[in-house]
C-alpha positions as CSV (number, residue, x, y, z in Angstrom):
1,X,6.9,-15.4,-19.3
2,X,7.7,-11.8,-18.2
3,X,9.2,-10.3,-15.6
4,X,7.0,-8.7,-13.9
5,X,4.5,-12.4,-14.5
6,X,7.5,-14.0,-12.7
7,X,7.8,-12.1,-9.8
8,X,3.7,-12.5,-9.2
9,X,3.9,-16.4,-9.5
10,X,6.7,-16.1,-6.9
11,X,4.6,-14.0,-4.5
12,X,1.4,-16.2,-4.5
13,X,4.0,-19.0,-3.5
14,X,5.7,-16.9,-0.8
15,X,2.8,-15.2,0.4
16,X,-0.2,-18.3,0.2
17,X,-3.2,-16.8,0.3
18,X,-3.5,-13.3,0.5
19,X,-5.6,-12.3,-2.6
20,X,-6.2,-8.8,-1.5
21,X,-2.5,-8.2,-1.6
22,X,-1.9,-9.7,-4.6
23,X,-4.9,-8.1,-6.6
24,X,-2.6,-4.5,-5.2
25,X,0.9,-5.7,-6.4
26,X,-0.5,-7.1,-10.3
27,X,-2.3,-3.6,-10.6
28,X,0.6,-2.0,-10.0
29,X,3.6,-4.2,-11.5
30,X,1.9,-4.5,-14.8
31,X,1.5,-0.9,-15.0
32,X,5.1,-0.4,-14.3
33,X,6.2,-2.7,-17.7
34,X,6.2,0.7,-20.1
35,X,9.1,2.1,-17.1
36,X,10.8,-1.5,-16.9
37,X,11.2,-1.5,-20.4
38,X,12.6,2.1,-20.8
39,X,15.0,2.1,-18.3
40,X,17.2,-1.0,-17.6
41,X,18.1,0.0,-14.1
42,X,15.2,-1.0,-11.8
43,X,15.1,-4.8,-13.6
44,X,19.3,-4.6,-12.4
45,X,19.0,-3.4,-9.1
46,X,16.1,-5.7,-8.1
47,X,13.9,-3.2,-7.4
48,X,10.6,-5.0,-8.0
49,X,11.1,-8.2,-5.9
50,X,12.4,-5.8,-3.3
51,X,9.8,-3.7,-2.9
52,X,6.9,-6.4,-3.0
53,X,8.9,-7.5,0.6
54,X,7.9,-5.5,3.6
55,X,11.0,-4.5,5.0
56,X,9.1,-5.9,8.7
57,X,6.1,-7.8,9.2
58,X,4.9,-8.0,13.2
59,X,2.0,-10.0,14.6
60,X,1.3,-10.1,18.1
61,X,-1.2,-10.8,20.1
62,X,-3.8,-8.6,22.3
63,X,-5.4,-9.8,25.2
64,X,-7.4,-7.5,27.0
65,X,-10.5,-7.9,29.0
66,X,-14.5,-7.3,28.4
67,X,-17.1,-5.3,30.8
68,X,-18.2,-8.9,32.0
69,X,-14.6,-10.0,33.3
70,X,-13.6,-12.2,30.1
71,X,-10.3,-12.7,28.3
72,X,-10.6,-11.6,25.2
73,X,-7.7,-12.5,22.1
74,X,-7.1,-10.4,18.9
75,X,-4.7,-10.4,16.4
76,X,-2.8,-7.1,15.9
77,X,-0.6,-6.4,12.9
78,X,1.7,-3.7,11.7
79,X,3.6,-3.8,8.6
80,X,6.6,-1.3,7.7
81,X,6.8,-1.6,3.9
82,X,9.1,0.7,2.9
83,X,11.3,3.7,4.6
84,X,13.0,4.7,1.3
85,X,11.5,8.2,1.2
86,X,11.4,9.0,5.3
87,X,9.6,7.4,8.4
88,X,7.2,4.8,8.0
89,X,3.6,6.4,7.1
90,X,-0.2,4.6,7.3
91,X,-3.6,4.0,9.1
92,X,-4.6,1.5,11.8
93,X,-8.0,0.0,11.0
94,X,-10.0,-1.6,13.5
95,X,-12.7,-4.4,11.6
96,X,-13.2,-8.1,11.8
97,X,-12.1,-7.9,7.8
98,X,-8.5,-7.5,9.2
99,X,-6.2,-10.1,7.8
100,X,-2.1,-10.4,7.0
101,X,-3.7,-9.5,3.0
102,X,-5.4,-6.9,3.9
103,X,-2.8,-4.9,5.7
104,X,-0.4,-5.7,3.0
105,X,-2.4,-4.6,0.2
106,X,-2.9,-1.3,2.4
107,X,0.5,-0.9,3.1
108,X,2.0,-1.6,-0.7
109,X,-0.4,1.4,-1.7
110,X,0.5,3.4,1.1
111,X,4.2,3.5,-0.7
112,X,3.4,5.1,-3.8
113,X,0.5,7.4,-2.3
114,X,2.9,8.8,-0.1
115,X,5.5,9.0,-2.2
116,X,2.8,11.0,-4.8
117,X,2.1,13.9,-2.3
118,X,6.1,14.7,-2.7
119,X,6.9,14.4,1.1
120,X,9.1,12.8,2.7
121,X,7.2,10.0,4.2
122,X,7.8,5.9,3.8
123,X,4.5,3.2,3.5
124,X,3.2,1.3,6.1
125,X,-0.4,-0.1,7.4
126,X,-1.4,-1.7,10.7
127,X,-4.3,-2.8,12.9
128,X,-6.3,-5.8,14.7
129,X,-9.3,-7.8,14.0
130,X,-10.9,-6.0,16.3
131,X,-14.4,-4.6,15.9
132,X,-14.8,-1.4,18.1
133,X,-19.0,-1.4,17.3
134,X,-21.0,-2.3,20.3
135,X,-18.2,-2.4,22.4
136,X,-17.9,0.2,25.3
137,X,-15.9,3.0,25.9
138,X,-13.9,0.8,28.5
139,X,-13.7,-2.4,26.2
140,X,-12.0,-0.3,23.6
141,X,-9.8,2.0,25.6
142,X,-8.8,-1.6,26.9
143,X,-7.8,-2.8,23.8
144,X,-6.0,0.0,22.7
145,X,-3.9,0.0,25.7
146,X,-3.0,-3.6,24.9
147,X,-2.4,-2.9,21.0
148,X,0.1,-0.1,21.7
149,X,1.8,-2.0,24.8
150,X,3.4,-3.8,22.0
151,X,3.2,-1.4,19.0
152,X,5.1,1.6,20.6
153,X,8.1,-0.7,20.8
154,X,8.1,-0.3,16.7
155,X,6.7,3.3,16.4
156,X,8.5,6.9,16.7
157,X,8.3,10.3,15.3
158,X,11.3,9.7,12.7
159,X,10.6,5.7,12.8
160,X,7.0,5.0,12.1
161,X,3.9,7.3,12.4
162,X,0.5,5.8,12.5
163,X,-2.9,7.6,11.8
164,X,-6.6,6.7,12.2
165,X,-8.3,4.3,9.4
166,X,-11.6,2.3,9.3
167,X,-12.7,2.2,13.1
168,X,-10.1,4.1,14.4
169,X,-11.5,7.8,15.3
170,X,-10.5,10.1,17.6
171,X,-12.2,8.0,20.6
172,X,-9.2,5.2,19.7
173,X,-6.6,7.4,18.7
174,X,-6.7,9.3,22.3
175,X,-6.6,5.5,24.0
176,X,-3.6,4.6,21.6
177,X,-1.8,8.1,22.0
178,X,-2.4,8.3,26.0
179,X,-1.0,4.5,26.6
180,X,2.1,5.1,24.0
181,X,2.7,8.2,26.1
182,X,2.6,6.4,29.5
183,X,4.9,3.9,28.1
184,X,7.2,5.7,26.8
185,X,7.3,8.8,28.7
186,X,7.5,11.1,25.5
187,X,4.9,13.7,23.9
188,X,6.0,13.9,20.3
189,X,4.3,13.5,17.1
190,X,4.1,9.3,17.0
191,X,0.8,8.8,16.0
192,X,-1.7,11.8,13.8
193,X,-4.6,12.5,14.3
194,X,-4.5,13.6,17.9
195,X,-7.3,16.1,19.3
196,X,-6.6,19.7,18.8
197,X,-5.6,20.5,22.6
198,X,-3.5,17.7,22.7
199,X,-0.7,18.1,19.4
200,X,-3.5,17.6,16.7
201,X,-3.9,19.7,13.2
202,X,-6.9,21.5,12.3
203,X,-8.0,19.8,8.7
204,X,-7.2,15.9,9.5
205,X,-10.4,15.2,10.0
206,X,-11.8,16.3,6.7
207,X,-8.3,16.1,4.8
208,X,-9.4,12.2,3.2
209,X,-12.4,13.5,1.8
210,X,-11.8,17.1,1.2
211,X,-8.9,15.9,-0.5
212,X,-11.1,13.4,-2.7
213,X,-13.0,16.4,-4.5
214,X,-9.7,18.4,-4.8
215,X,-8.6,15.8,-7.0
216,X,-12.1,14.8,-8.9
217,X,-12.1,19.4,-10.0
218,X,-9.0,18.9,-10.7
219,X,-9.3,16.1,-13.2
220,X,-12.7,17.5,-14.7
221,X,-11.0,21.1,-14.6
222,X,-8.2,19.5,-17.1
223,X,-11.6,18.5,-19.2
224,X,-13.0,22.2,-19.2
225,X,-15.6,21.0,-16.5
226,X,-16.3,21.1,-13.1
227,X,-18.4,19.4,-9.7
228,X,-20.8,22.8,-9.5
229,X,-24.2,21.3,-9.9
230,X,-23.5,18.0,-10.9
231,X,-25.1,15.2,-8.8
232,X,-22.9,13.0,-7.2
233,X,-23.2,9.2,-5.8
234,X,-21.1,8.6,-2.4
235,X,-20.4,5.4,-0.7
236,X,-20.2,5.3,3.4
237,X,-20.9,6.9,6.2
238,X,-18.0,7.1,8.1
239,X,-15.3,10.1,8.2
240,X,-13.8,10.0,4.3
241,X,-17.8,10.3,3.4
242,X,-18.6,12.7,5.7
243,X,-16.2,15.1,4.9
244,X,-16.2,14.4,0.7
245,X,-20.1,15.0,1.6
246,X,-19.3,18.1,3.1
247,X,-17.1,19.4,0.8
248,X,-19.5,18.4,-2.6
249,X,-21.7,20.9,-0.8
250,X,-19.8,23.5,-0.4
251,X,-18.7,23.4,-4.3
252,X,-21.9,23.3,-5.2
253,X,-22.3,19.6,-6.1
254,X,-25.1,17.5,-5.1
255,X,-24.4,14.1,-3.0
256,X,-27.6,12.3,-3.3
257,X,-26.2,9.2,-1.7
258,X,-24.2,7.3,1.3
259,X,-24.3,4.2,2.9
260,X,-23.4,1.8,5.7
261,X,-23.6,-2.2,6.7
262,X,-27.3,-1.9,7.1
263,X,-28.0,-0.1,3.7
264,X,-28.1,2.5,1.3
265,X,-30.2,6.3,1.6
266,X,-31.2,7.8,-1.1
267,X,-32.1,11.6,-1.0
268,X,-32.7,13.2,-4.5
269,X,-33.0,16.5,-3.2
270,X,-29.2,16.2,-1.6
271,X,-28.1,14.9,1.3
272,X,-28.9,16.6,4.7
273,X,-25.6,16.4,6.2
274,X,-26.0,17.6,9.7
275,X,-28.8,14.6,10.2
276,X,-25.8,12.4,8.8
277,X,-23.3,13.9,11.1
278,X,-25.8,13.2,14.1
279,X,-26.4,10.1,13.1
280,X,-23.3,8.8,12.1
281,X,-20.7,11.0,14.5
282,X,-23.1,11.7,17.7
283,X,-25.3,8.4,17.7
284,X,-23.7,5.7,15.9
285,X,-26.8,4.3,15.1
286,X,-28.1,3.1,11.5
287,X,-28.4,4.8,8.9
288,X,-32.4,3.7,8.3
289,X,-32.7,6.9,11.1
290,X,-32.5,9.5,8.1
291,X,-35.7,8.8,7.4
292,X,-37.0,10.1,10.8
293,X,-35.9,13.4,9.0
294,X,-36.2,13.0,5.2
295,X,-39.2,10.5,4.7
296,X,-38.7,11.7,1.1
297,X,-35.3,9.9,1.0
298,X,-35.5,6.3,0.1
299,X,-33.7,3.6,2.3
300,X,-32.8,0.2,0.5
301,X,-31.4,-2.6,3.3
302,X,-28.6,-4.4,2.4
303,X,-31.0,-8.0,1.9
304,X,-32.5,-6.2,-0.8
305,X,-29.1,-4.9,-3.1
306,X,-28.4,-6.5,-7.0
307,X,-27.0,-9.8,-6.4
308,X,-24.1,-8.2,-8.8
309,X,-23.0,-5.4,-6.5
310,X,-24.8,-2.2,-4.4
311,X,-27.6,-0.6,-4.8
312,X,-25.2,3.0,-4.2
313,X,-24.6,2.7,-7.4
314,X,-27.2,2.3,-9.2
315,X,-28.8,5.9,-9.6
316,X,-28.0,8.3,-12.0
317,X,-25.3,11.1,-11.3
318,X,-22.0,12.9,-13.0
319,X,-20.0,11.9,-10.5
320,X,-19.3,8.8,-7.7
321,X,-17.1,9.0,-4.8
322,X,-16.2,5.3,-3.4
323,X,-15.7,6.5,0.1
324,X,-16.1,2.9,1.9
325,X,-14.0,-0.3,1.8
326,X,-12.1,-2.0,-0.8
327,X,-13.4,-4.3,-3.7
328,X,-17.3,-2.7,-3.1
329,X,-17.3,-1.5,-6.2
330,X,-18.0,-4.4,-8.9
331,X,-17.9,-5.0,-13.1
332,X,-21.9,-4.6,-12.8
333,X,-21.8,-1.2,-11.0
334,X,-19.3,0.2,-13.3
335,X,-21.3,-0.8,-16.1
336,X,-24.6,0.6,-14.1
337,X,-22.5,4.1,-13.5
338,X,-20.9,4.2,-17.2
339,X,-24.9,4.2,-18.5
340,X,-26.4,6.2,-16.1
341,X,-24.0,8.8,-16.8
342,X,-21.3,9.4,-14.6
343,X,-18.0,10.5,-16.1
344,X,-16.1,10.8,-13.5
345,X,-15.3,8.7,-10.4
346,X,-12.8,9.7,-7.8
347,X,-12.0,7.1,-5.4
348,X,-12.2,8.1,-1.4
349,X,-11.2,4.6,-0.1
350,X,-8.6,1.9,-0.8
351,X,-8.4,0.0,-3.9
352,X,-12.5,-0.1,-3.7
353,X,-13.2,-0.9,-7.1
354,X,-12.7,-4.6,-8.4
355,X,-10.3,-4.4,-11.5
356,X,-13.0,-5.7,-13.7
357,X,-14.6,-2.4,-13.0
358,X,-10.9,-0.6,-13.2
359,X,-10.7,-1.7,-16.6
360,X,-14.3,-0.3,-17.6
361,X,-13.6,3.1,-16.6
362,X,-10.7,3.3,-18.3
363,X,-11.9,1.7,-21.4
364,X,-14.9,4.2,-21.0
365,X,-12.0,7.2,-21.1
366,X,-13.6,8.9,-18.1
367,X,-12.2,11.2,-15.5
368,X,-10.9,8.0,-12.9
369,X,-8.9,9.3,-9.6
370,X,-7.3,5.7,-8.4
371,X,-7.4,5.3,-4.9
372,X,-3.8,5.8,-4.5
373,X,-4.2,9.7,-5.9
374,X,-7.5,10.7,-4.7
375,X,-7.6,10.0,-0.9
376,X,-3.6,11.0,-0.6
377,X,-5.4,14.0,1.1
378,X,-5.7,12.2,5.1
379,X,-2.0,11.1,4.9
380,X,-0.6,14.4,3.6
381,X,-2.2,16.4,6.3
382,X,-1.2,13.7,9.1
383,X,2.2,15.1,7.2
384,X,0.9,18.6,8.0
385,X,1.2,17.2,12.1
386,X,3.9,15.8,11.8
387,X,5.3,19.0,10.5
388,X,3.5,21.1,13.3
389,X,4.4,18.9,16.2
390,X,8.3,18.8,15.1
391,X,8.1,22.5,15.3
392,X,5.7,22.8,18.5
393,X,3.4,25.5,16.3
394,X,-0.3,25.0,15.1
395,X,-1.7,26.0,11.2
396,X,-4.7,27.6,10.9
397,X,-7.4,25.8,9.2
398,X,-6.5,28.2,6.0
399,X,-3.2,26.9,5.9
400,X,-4.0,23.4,6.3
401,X,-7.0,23.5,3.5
402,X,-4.6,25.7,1.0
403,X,-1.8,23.5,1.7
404,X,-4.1,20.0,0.9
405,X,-5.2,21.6,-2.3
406,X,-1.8,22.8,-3.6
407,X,-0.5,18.8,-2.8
408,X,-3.6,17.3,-4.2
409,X,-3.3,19.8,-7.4
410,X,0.7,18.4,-7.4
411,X,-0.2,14.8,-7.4
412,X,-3.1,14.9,-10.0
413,X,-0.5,16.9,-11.8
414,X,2.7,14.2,-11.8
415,X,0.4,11.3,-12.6
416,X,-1.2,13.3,-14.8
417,X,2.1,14.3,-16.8
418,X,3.4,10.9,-15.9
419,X,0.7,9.2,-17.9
420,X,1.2,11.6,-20.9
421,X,5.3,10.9,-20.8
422,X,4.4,7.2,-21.2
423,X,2.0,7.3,-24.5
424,X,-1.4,7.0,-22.7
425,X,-2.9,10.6,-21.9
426,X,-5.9,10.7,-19.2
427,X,-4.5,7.0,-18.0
428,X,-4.1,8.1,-14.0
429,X,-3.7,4.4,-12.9
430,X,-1.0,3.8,-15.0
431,X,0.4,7.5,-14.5
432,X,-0.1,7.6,-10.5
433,X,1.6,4.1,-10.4
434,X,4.8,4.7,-12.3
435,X,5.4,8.7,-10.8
436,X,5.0,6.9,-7.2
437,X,7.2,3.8,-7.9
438,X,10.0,6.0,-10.0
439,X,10.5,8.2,-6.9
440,X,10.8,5.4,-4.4
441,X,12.5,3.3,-6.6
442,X,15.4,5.9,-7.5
443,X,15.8,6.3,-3.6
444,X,16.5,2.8,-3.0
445,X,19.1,2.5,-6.2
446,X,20.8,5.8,-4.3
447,X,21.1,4.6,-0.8
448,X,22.5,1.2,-1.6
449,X,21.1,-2.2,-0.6
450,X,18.9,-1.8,2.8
């Protein structure tokens, strides 16, 4: 039994029941075996079984109350993985899906995706089981003033910084920020993704998604291609899709999909992405309202999908962009891409293909951006705040963008090198996991036991 098998079977005993977590660590410890065997000194200093341990786990409670005068209970979670590399860095997602496994698996990524884009920023993940849709602006400022009554007791410029994730937007992140401010009396850079007038950086919004395409040209530039012209497949319809959506455009791809809970739209001639935007940023309302503008696009509802995975998917393209949620990408679709002719897929959410589909891709030898290198973009601009707010100073939107490509380019660029070093050229699973893991792992062999 190896090593690396050892310290799995002891996690699924320490840790019962969190699949989504442990699916995250066995992607990445068994891609870390070439490393363990080269060099003796992460087996000796225990740097596997510590860094599957959050160095804190906190659960509380949030009680706040609905427009009709009801008591309402969530659970609210933040977990601070690892502060080897700087302050405490990740999202807050805001979705009944929210579990103890799912903001573990979040936050174990977040420590080698931050540690890619070569700034000096830790992992961590939070959020609640929460669902902000169909709630009112009241109900959810409510929450949020209950979540960070007890969060901004853990969180701090140089301690922890959370950001935005799936249901957090700018409406939640100006609750969140205004409460930890009342609290705590301070105006500093504690949470990203703040509004521009009030210590936010031009670019956050879009960073995710921009930075999703910055790294699919840069792995089909290393193959002589490129994205101009070639049709593209996204999933979702929230910000990361937007914004990849947006920026396809602009470099002359063609996103003919996206999608949401209710369904997928199809639009063959491209998608028309200020009826999105309206949709999707203004209205909040279904995605089956594209077709008030584009009756030529196709809408397929959810009920009628493959039984084998979703129907985004299933069209042919060059390129997909997984831009929604984790594990939505199955074995079948990866198959469906693979023969419909995608060669290259460049992931704009976390861990959203299932490793059945993983090992496809790879097999296939395509262009594959791993979650963990392709959407690096959002948290290296929240960096970018950070940054600005520690200096009291605001980029332009020139610097922002030139700075996300330049630390997009870098991280394509170590895992890239990293995979070549290790025997298996073009691998950027196995090359993103051991460049991440080597730089936070010689940290912790430097600064002792912590």
């Amino acid at each position: 039994m190896s090593y690396v098998h050892d310290i799995l079977e002891s996690l699924r005993r320490s840790s019962p029941a969190q699949a989504e977590f442990y699916q995250a660590a066995e992607e990445v410890l068994e891609s870390l075996e070439p490393l363990l065997e080269a060099d003796s000194r992460y087996v000796r200093h225990g740097i596997i079984r510590r860094i599957v341990e959050p160095e804190r786990q906190i659960l509380f409670r949030v009680t706040w109350v609905d427009d009709d005068g009801r008591v309402q209970v969530n659970k609210g979670y933040r977990v601070q993985f690892n502060s080897a590399l700087g302050p405490y860095k990740g999202g807050l997602r805001f979705h009944p899906t929210v579990t103890s496994s799912v903001v573990k698996f979040l936050g174990f990524e977040q420590i080698f995706k931050n540690a890619l884009t070569g700034l000096p920023i830790g992992g961590g993940k939070g959020g609640a089981d929460f669902d902000p849709k169909g709630r009112s602006d009241g109900e959810v400022m409510r929450f949020c003033q209950s979540f960070m009554t007890e969060l901004q007791r853990h969180i701090g410029s140089v301690i922890d910084v959370p950001a935005g994730d799936i249901g957090v937007g700018a409406r939640e992140i100006g609750y969140l920020y205004g409460t930890y401010r009342r609290l705590t009396g301070r105006f500093d850079g504690a949470i990203t993704g703040k509004g521009l007038t009030w210590g936010g950086s031009l670019g956050r919004k879009e960073a995710t998604g921009y930075g999703c395409v910055y790294f699919a040209e840069n792995m089909l530039n290393e193959r002589g291609q490129g994205l101009q012209g070639a049709i593209c497949l996204v999933s979702g319809a929230g910000n990361v899709a937007l914004y990849t959506i947006e920026k396809l455009l602009q470099m002359g791809a063609i996103p003919v999909t996206c999608s949401d809970s209710t369904g997928t739209i199809h639009h063959p001639g491209g998608i028309d992405l200020t009826v999105l935007k309206a949709l999707k940023e203004r209205d909040r309302c279904s995605l089956i309202g594209y077709l008030d503008a584009h009756p030529d696009a196709e809408f397929t509802p959810v009920a009628d999908y493959p039984a084998d995975g979703h129907a985004v998917w299933r069209y042919p393209a060059q390129a997909a962009f997984p831009c929604s949620t984790q594990n939505e990408l199955t074995a079948a679709d990866a198959a469906a891409l693979l023969g419909n002719g995608v060669t290259c897929v460049s992931e704009g959410a976390n861990m959203p293909s299932e490793a059945s589909a993983v090992e496809l891709f790879l097999e296939a030898g395509i262009a594959y951006g791993p979650g963990k290198a392709a959407n690096a973009g959002g948290v290296a601009t929240s960096q970018l705040e950070m940054q600005q707010n520690a200096g009291l100073t605001r980029w332009s939107m020139e610097k922002v963008d030139a700075s996300l490509g330049a630390i997009m380019a870098g991280i394509f660029r170590r895992a890239s090198d990293t995979a070549v070093e290790f025997g298996q050229p073009g691998n950027l699973v196995l090359g993103a996991n051991i460049a991440g893991f080597r730089l936070v792992a010689d940290a912790m062999i430097e600064q002792g036991l912590l």
